[in-house]
C-alpha positions as CSV (number, residue, x, y, z in Angstrom):
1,X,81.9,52.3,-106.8
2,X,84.7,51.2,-108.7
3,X,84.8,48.8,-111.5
4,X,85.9,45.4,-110.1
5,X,88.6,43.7,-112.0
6,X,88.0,40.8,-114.1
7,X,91.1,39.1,-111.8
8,X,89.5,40.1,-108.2
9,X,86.2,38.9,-109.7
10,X,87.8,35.5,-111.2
11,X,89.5,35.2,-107.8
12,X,86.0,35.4,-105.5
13,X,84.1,33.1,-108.4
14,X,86.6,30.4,-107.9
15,X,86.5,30.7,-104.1
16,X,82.7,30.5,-103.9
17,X,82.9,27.2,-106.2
18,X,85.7,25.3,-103.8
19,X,83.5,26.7,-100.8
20,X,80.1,25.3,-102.1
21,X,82.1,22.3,-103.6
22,X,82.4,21.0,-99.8
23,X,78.7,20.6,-99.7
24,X,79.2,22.3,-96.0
25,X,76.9,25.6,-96.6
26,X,73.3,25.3,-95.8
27,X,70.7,25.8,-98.6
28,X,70.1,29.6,-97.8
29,X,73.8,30.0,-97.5
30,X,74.8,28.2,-101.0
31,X,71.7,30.3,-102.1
32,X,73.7,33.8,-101.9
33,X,76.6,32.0,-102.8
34,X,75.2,30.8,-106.6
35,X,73.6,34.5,-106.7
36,X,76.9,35.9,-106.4
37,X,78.6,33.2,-108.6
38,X,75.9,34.2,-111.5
39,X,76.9,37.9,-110.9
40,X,80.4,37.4,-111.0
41,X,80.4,34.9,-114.0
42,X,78.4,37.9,-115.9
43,X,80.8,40.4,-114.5
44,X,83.8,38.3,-115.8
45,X,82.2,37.6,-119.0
46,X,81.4,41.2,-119.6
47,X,85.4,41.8,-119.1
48,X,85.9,39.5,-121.6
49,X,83.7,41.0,-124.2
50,X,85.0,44.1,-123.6
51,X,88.7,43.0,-123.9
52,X,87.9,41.0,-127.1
53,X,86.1,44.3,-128.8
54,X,89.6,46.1,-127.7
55,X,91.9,43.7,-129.3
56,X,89.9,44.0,-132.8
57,X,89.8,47.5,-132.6
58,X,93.5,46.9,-132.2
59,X,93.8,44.8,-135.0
60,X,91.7,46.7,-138.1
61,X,93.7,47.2,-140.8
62,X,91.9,48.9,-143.7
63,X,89.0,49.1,-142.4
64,X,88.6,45.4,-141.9
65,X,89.3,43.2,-138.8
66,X,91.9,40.3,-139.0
67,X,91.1,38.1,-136.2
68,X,93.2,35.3,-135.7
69,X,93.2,32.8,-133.4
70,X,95.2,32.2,-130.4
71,X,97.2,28.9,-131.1
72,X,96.2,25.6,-128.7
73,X,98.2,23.6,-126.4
74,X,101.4,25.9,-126.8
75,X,101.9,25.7,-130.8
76,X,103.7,28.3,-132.5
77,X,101.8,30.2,-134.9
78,X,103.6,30.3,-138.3
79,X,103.3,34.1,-139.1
């Protein structure tokens, strides 16, 4: 099976929440849903992890990592 995309996974996590957010699902029913809402939260954090190691691979220089981070609410960095 192929890997699932952090996106596609992101998509169904967020569409389980507004379903079980109605309160409309029976117990065994919201039961699968938080089991698959664990698995895709770990799925989407593992994407995460694995992006974040990429980026600081990306980012060495001399054989140390610069890791900067990303600015809030919209400021510009002043690079």
């Amino acid at each position: 099976m192929a890997k699932e995309k952090f996106e596609e996974a992101m998509t169904k996590l967020e569409s389980l929440v507004r379903k079980m957010e109605t309160g409309e699902m029976t117990l065994e029913e919201s039961l699968k849903a938080f089991e698959e809402g664990i698995r895709l939260s770990r799925l989407c954090a593992a994407r995460l992890d694995e992006a974040e190691r990429r980026v600081e691979l990306l980012m060495r220089e001399n054989k140390e990592i610069s890791v900067q981070p990303f600015p809030e609410n919209g400021a510009k960095s002043e690079s």
